[in-house]
C-alpha positions as CSV (number, residue, x, y, z in Angstrom):
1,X,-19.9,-13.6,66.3
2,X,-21.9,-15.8,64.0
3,X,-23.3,-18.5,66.1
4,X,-25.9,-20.2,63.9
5,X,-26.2,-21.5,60.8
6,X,-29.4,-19.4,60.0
7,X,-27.1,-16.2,60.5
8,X,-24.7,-17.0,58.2
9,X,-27.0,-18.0,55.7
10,X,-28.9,-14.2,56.5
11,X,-25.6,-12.6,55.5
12,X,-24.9,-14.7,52.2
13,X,-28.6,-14.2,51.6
14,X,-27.6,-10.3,51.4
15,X,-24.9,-10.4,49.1
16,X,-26.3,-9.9,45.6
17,X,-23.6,-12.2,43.6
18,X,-24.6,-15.9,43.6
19,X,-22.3,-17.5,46.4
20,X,-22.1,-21.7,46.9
21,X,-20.2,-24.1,48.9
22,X,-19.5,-27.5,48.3
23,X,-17.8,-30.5,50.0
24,X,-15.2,-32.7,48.7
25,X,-17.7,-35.0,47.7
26,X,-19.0,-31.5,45.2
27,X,-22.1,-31.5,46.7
28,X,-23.4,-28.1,48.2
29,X,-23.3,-27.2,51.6
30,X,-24.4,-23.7,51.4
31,X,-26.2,-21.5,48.9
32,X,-27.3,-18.2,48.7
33,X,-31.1,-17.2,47.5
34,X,-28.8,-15.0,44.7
35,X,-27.6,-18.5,43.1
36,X,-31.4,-20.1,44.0
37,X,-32.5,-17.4,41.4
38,X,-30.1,-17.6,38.9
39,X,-30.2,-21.3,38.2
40,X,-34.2,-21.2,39.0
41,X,-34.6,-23.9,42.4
42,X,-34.9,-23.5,45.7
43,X,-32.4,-23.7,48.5
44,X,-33.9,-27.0,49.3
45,X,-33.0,-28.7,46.1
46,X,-29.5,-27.8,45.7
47,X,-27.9,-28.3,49.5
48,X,-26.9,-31.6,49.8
49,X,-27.2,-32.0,46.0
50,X,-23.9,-31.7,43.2
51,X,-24.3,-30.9,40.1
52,X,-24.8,-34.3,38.1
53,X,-28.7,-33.8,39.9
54,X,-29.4,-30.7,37.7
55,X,-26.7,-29.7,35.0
56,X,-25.9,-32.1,31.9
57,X,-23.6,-34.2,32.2
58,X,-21.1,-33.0,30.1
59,X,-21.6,-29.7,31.9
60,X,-21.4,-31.2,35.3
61,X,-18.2,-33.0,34.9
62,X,-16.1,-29.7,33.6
63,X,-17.5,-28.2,37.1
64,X,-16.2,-31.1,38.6
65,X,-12.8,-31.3,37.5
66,X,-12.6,-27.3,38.3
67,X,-13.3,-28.2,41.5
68,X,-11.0,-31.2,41.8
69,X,-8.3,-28.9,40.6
70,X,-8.7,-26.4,43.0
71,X,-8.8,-29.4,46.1
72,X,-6.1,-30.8,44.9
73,X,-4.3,-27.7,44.1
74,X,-5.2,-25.3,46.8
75,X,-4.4,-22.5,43.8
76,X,-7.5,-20.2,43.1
77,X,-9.8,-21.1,39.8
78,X,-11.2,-18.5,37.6
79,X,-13.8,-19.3,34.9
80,X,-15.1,-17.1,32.5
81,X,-18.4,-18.3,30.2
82,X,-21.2,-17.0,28.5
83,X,-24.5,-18.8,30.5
84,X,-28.3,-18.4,29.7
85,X,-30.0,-17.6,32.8
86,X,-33.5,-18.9,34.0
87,X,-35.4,-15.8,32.1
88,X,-33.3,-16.8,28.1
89,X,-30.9,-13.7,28.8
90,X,-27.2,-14.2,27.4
91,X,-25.2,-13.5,30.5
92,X,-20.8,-13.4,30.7
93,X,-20.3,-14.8,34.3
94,X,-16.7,-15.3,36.3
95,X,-16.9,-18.1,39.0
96,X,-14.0,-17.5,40.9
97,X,-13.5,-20.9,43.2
98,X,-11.1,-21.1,46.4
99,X,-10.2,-23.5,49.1
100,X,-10.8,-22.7,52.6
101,X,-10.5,-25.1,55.6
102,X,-13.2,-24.9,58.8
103,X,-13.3,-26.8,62.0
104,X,-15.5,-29.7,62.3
105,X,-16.8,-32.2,64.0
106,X,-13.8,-32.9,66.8
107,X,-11.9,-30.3,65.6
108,X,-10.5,-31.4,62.7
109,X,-9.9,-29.4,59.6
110,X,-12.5,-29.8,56.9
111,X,-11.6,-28.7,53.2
112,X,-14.7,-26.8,51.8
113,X,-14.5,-25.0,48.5
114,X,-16.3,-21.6,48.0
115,X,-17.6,-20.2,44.8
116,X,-18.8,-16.6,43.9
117,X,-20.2,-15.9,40.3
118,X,-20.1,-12.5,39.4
119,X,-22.1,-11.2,36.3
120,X,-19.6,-9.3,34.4
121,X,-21.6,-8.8,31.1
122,X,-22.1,-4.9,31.6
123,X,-18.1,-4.4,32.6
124,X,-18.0,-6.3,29.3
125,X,-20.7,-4.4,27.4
126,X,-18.5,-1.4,28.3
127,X,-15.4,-2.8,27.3
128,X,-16.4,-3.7,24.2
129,X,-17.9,-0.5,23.7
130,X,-15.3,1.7,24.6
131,X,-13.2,-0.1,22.4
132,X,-15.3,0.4,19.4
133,X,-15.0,4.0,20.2
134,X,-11.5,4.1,20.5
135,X,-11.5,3.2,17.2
136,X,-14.4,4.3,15.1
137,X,-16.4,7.4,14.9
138,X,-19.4,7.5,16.6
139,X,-21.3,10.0,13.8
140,X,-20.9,7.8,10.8
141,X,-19.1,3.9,11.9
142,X,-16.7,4.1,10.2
143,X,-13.3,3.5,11.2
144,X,-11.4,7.0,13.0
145,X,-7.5,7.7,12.4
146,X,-6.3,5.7,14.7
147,X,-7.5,2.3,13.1
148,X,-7.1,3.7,9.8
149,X,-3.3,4.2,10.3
150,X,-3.2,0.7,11.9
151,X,-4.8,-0.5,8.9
152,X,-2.6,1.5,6.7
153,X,0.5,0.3,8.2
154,X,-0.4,-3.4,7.6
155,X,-1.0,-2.6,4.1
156,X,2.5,-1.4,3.6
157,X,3.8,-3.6,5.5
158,X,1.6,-6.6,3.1
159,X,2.1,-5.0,-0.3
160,X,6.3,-4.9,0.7
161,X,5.9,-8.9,1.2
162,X,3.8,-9.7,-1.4
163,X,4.8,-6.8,-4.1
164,X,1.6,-5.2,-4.9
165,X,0.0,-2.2,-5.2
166,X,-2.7,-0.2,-3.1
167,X,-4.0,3.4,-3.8
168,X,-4.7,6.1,-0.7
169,X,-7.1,8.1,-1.7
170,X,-7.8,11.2,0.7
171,X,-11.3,12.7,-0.1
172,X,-12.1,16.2,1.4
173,X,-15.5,17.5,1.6
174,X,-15.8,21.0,-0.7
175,X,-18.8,23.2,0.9
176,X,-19.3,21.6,4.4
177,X,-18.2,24.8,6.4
178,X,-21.1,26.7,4.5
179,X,-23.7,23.7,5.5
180,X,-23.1,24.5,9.2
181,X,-23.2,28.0,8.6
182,X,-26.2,28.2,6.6
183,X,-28.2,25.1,7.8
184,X,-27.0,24.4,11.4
185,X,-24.6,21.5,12.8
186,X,-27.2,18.9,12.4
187,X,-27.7,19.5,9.3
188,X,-23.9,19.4,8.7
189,X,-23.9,15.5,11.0
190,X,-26.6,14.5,8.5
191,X,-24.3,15.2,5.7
192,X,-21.2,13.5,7.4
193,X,-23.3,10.5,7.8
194,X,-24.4,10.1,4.7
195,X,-21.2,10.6,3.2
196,X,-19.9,7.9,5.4
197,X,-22.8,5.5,4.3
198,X,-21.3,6.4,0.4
199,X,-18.0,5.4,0.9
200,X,-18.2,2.2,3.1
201,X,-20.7,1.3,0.2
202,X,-17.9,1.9,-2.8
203,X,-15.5,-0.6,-0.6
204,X,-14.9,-3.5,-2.5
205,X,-13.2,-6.7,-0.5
206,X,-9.8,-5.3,1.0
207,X,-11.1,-1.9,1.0
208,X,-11.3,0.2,4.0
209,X,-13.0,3.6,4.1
210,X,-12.5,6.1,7.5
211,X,-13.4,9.6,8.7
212,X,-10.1,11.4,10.3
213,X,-12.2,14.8,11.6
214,X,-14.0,16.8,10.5
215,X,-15.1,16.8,6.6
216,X,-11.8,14.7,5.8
217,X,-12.1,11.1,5.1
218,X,-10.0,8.8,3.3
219,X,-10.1,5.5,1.5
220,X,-7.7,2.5,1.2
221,X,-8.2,0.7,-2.1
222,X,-6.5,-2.7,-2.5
223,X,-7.1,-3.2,-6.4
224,X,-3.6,-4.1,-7.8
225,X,-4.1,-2.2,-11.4
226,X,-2.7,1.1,-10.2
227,X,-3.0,3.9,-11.0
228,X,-5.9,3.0,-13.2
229,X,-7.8,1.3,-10.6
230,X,-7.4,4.0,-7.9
231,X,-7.9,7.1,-10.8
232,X,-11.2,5.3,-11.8
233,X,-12.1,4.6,-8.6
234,X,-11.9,8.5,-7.6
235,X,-13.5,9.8,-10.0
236,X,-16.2,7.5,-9.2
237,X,-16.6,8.9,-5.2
238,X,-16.3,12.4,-7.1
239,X,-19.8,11.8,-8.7
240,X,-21.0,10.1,-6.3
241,X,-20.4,12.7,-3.0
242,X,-21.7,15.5,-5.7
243,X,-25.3,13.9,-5.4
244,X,-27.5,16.3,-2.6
245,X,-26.6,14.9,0.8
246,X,-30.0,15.3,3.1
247,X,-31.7,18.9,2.7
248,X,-28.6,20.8,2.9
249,X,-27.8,19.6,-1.0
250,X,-24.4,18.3,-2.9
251,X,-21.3,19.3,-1.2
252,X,-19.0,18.0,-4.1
253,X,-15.5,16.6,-2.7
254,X,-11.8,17.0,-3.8
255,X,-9.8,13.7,-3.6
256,X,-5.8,13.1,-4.0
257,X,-4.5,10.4,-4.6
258,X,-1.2,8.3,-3.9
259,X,-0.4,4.8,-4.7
260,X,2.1,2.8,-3.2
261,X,4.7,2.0,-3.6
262,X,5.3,4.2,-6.9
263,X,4.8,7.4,-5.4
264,X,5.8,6.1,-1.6
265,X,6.7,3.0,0.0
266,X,5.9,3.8,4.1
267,X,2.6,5.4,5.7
268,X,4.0,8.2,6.4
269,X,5.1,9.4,3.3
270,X,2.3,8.0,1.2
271,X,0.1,10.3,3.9
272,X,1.7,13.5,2.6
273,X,1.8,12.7,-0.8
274,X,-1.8,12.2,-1.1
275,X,-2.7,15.1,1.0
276,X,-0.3,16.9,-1.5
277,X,-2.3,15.9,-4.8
278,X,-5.2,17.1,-2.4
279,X,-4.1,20.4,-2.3
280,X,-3.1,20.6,-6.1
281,X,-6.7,19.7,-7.0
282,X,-8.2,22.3,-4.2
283,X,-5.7,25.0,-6.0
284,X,-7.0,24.1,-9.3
285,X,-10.7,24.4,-8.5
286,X,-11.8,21.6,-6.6
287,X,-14.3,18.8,-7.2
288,X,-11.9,17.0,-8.9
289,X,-9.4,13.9,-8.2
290,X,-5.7,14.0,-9.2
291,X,-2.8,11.7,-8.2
292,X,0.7,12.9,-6.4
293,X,2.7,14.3,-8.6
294,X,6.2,15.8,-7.5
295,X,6.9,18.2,-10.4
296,X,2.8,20.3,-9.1
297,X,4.2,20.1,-5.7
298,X,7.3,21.7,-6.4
299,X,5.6,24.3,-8.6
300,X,2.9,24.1,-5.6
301,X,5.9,25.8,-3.3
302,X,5.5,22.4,-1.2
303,X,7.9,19.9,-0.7
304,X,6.9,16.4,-1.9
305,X,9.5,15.1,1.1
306,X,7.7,16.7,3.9
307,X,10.1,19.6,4.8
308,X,8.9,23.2,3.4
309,X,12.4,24.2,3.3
310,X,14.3,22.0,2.1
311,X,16.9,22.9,-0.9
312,X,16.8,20.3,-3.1
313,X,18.7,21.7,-5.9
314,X,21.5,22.1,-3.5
315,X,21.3,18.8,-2.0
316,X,21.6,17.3,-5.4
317,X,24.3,19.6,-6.1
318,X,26.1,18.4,-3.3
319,X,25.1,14.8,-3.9
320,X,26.8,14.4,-7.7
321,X,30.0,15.9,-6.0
322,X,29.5,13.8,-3.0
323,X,28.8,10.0,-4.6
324,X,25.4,9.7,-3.3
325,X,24.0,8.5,-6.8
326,X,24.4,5.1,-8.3
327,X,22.8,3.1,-11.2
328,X,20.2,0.3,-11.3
329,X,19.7,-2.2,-14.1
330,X,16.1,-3.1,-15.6
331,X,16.1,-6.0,-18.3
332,X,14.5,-6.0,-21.5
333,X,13.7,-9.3,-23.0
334,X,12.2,-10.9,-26.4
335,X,9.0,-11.4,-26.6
336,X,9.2,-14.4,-28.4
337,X,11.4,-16.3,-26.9
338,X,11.8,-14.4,-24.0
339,X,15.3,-14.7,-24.6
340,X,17.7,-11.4,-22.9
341,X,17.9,-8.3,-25.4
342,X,19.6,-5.4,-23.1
343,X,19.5,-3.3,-19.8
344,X,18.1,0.0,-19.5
345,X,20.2,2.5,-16.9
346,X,18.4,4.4,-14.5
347,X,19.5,6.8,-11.7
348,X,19.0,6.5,-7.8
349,X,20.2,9.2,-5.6
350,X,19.8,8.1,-1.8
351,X,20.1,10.7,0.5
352,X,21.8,10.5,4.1
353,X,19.2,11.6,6.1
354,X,15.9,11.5,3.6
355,X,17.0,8.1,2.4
356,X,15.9,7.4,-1.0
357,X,14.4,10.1,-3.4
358,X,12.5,9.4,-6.8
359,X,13.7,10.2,-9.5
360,X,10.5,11.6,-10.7
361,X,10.9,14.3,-8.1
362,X,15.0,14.7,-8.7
363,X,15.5,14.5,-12.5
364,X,12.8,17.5,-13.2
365,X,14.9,19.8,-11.1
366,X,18.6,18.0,-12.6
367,X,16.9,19.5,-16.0
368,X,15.7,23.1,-14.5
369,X,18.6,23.4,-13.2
370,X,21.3,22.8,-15.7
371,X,22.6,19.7,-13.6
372,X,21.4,17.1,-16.0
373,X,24.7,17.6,-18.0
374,X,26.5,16.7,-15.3
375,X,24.6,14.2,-14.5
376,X,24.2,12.7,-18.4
377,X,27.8,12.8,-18.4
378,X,28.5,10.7,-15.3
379,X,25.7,8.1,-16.5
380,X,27.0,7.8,-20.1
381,X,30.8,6.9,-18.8
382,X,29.6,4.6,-15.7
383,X,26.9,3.0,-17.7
384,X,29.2,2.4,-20.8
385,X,32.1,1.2,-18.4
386,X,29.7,-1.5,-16.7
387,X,28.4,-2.6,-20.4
388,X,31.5,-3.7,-20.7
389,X,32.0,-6.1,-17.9
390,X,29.1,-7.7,-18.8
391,X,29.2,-11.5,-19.5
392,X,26.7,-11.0,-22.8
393,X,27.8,-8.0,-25.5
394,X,23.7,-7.2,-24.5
395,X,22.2,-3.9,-25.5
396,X,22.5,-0.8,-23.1
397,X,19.7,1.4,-23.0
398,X,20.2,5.0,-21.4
399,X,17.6,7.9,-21.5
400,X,18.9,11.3,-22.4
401,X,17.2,14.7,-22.6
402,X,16.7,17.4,-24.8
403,X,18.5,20.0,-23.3
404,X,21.5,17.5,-23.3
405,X,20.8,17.1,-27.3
406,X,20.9,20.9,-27.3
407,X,23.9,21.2,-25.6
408,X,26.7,21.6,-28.5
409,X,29.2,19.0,-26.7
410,X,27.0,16.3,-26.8
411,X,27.8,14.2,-29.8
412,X,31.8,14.4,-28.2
413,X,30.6,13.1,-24.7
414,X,28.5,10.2,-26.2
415,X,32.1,9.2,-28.5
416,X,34.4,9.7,-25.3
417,X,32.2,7.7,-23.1
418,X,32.4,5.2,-25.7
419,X,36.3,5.4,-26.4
420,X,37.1,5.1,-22.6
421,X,35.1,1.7,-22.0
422,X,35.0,0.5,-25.1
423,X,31.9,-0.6,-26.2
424,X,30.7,-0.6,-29.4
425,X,28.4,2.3,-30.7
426,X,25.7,-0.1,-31.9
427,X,25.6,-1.5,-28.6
428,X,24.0,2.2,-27.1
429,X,20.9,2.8,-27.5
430,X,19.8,6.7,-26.5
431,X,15.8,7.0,-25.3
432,X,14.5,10.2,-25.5
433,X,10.6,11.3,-25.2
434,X,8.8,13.4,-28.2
435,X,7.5,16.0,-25.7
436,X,11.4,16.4,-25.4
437,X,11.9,17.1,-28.7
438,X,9.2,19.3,-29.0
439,X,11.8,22.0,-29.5
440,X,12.5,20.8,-32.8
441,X,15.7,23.2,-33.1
442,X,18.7,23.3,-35.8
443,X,20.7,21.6,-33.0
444,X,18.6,18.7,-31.9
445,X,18.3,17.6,-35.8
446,X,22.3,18.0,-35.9
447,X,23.2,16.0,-32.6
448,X,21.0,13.6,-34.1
449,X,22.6,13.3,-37.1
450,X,25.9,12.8,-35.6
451,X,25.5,10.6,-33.2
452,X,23.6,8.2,-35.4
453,X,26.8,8.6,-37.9
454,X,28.6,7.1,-35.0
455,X,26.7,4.2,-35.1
456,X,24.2,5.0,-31.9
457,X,21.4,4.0,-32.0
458,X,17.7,6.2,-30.9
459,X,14.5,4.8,-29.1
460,X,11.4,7.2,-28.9
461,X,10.7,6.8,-25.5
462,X,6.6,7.2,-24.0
463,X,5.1,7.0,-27.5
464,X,1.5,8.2,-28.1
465,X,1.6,10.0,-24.3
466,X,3.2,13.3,-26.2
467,X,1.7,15.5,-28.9
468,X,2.8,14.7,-32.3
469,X,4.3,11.2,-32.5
470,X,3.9,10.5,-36.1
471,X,5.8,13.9,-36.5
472,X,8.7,12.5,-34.6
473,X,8.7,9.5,-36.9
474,X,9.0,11.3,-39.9
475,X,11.1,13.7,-38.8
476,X,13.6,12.1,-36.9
477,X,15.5,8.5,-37.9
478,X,14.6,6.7,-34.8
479,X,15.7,2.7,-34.2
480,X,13.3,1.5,-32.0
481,X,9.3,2.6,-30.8
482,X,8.7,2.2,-27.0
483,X,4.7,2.2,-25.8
484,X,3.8,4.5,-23.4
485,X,3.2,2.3,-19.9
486,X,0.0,4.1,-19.4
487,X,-1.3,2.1,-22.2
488,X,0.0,-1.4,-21.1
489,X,-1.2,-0.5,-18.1
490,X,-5.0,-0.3,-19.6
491,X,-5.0,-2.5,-22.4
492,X,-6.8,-5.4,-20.8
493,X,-9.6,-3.2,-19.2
494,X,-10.1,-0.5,-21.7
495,X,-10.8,-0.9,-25.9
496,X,-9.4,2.7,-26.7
497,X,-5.7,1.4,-24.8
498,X,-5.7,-2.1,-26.7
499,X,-6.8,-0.2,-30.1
500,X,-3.5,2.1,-29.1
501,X,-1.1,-0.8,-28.8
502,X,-2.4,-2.8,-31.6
503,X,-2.1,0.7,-33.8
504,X,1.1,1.1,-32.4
505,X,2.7,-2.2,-33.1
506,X,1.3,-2.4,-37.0
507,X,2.9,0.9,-37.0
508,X,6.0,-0.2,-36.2
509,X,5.5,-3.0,-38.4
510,X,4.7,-1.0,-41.5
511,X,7.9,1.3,-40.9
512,X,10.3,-1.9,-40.0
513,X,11.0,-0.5,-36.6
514,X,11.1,-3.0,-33.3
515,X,8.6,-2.1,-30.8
516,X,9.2,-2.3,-27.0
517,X,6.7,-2.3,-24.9
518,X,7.0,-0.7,-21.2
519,X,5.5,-1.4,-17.6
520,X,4.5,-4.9,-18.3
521,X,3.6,-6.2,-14.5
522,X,0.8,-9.3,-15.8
523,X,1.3,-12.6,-17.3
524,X,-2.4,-11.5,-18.9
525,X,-0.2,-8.4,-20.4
526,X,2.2,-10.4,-21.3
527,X,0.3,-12.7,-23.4
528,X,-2.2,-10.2,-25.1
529,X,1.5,-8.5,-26.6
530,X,2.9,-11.3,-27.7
531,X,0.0,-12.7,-29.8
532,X,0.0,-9.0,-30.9
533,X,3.3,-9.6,-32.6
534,X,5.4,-7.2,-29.7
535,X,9.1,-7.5,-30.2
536,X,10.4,-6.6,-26.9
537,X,8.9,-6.9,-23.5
538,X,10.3,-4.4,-20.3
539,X,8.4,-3.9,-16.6
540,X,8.5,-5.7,-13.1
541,X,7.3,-8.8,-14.7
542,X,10.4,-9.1,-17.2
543,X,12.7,-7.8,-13.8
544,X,12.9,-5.3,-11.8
545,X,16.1,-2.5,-11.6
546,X,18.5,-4.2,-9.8
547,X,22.0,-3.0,-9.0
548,X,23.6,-5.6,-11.2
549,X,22.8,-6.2,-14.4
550,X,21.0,-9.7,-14.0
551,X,18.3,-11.5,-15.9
552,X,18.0,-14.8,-17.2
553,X,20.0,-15.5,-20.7
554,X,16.1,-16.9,-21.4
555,X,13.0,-16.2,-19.5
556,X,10.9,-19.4,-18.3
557,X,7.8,-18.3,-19.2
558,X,8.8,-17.8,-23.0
559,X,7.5,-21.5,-23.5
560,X,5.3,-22.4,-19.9
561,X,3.8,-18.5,-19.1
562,X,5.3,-18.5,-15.3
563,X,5.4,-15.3,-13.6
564,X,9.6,-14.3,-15.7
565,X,10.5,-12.7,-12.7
566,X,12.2,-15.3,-10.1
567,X,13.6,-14.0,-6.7
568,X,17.5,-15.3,-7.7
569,X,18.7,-14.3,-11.3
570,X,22.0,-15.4,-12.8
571,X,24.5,-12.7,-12.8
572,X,25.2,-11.1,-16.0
573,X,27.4,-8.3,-14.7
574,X,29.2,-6.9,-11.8
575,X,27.9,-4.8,-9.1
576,X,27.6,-0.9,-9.7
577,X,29.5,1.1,-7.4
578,X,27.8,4.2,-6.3
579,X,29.1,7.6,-8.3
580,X,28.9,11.0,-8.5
581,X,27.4,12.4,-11.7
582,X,24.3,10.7,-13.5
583,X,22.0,12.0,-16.0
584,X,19.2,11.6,-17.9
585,X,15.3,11.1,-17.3
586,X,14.7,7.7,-15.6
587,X,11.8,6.0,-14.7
588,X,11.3,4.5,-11.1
């Protein structure tokens, strides 16, 4: 048994966590020599003492209402802070305080309250560290796969809320394999860091660069402008990893590229796309950058959906007979008074258990395959038939293909669609790309001619992206000029796109034909084309494909500049039910 006060103050002496009690009056009873030396006195001048007599007085009184809480309370108190000690070290303490109740003087119960302050800064220190390494690589900083796909997953789930873009760019090292072989693994870590040190230095705000193993890293790039921004961007890392990395020389790097949510709209699938432009530019040489593109995956022998198997002429066989594919609705407006000119039809097949497919990974196969006639067929009737439910006799826009215009039956599909619902010829207007007419065969220039003696009217869809526009022009009596989005897209940041569109329009002016231009997604766009003298404005900023035909019979921003595209738009139209057979090339 401990019968003297010297004992007890031996064994609190021993224990190497500072330990104090204090009365209800807060002044110390007992201390041990481990609290003497972190707050610097001597036992002497704390016992008997609280802590008004040494700690500020702000200090002192959140001790003291602690330890009137716990009195009062009888509950234990648990206090975490970060303390200088007597030597200027930052310290993280815990002083966990608890009431305990002694015999006195007579036997009665006296209230004390014991403290202990434990010094947790290395259990910190560790728990900090390990959870750096959890989530970053410990060769080069920068963040590992599993923070990547954390952030990754708050950028879809930001650019869905917001409606913006983001490129993932995956960058895989060419030649490291030969470094280690040739030069030793620490001459392959020296090239790994320094790569890392190159891309967390091309991150711009928003950015994130990461290492996922081995000699694959990838790179989140927030810019809006995509693709441009994200194509620029990559060829830029190209250069810059083909510099010599340390003594073992230039590596070089391949890079694919996806960009949500054009080629993918979730993680997952934006993952596999990317990693699939990857392996198109590692086929085709590497050291080189290239963005997803479904039509090289497919001819790749890789499905852009994730399944190596997976039939997808068959499934979209079995979807036309099935109804799995409907039609959305994307307005086309004036650019001068923003006032609404037509709809343009495009197809959406969604699948039962892959949900919704692209068309720019669909309609290639439809025409490989035959199925576009089909599929034209359906979209002519069902687009015609809704045309004519509309509140406004607006223009209906539907893109065709060539191998429909080749097709002999053509011209008599176009004039049944139109007998059954209705609608006046002049109201059609076919789109059809050069590169599709390419062909340039008897029964193209025929088709042509007949359907434009029934009154339809032609739009040369993608001009200046093909090979011999002017050709087309002179050739062929088209109605109406649509600019290539690609060159919308860079008109504002590059001379040679805004020397294309202003070439383009005077063109269009010379030969009397209207001009539309495509992809418009920025009031800045918007502006530079209609002080350009643009007739007609289509892309998200205008309205995006919607199941109903809806748009505003005049945009707001046609006299104030506001963003044209509100979240609630008038219906013009009824909904679309979904159908079986669609057709031609649309656009996403």
């Amino acid at each position: 048994m401990i019968e003297s006060r010297e004992a007890l103050q031996e064994i609190l002496n021993a224990i190497a966590s500072p330990v104090f009690v204090k009365d209800r009056e807060h002044r110390f009873v007992i201390v041990n020599q481990a609290l003497c030396d972190m707050l610097g006195r001597g036992r002497d001048a704390l016992v008997g003492r609280s802590d008004y007599d040494f700690q500020p007085p702000e200090q002192a009184a959140v001790f003291w209402a602690m330890d009137d809480e716990v009195f009062a309370t009888g509950q234990i108190h648990e206090n975490e802070e970060v303390v200088t000690d007597g030597t200027g070290i930052i310290r993280v303490v815990v002083t966990r305080k608890r009431l305990v109740h002694v015999r006195g003087v007579g036997g009665c119960r006296v209230p004390l309250l014991v403290g202990v302050i434990s010094d947790v800064t290395r259990f910190r220190d560790a728990e900090t560290r390990a959870q750096y390494l959890a989530h970053h690589d410990p060769l080069t900083g920068l963040p590992n796969r599993i923070l990547f796909r954390e952030t990754l997953d708050a950028a879809v789930a930001a650019g869905r809320a917001a409606g913006s873009r983001f490129a993932l760019l995956l960058v895989d090292l060419d030649a490291f394999k030969a470094v280690n072989d040739e030069h030793g693994h620490a001459a392959g870590d020296e090239v790994l860091r320094i790569v890392g040190e190159r891309l967390a230095g091309a991150t711009r705000p928003g950015d994130a660069a990461a290492r996922l193993g081995g000699d694959e890293f990838c790179f989140l790039h927030m810019a809006d402008d995509q693709p441009a921004a994200g194509l620029a961007l990559a060829q830029e890392l190209v250069e810059l990893l083909a510099r010599p990395a340390g003594g073992a020389g230039a590596v070089g790097a391949s890079i694919g590229m996806a960009v949500f949510p054009d080629d993918a709209d979730s993680a997952e699938a934006l993952l596999h796309r990317a990693d699939l432009a990857l392996y198109a530019v590692k086929r085709a040489g590497r050291r080189g950058c290239r963005r997803y593109d479904p039509a090289t995956a497919i001819a790749l022998g890789r499905d852009p959906a994730g399944a190596h198997d997976w039939p997808v002429e068959a499934d979209l066989r079995a979807a036309i007979d099935a109804r799995q594919l409907s039609l959305v609705y994307q307005p086309l407006a004036a650019a001068t008074d923003g006032s609404l000119r037509g709809f343009e039809a495009l197809v959406r097949w969604h699948h039962p258990r892959r949900g919704e497919i692209l068309p720019t990974l669909f309609i290639p196969i439809a025409e490989a395959s035959g199925l576009i006639l089909p599929l034209g067929e359906w979209v002519l009737r069902e687009a015609c038939a809704q045309a004519m439910r509309w509140r406004r006799p607006a223009q209906l826009a539907v893109n065709i293909s060539a191998m429909q215009l080749r097709a002999g039956s053509f011209p008599a599909v176009v004039a049944a669609a139109l007998a059954a619902s209705g609608l006046p010829a002049h109201r059609l207007e076919l789109e059809i790309t050069e590169t599709a007419l390419l062909d340039g065969s008897d029964q193209v220039g025929d088709a042509f001619g007949e359907l434009k003696a029934l009154g339809v009217r032609f739009a040369l869809d993608d001009f200046g992206a093909g090979w011999s526009s002017l050709d087309m022009l002179r050739r062929f009596p088209f109605d109406r000029i649509k600019i290539d989005r690609s060159f919308v897209a860079a008109m504002q940041s590059e001379a040679r796109s805004a020397a294309i569109v202003r070439t383009v329009l005077g063109l269009g002016q010379a030969l009397s034909l209207p001009v539309t231009a495509e992809g418009v997604e920025t009031v800045a766009q918007l502006t530079a084309l209609r002080q350009l003298g643009c007739d007609q404005l289509q892309g998200h900023l205008i309205g995006r494909p919607k199941p109903k035909a809806t748009a505003p019979s005049r945009h707001p921003w046609a006299s104030t500049g506001r963003d044209p595209c509100p979240d609630s738009l008038p219906v013009v139209g009824e909904a679309v039910r979904p159908c079986g057979r669609r057709a031609a090339r649309p656009r996403g």
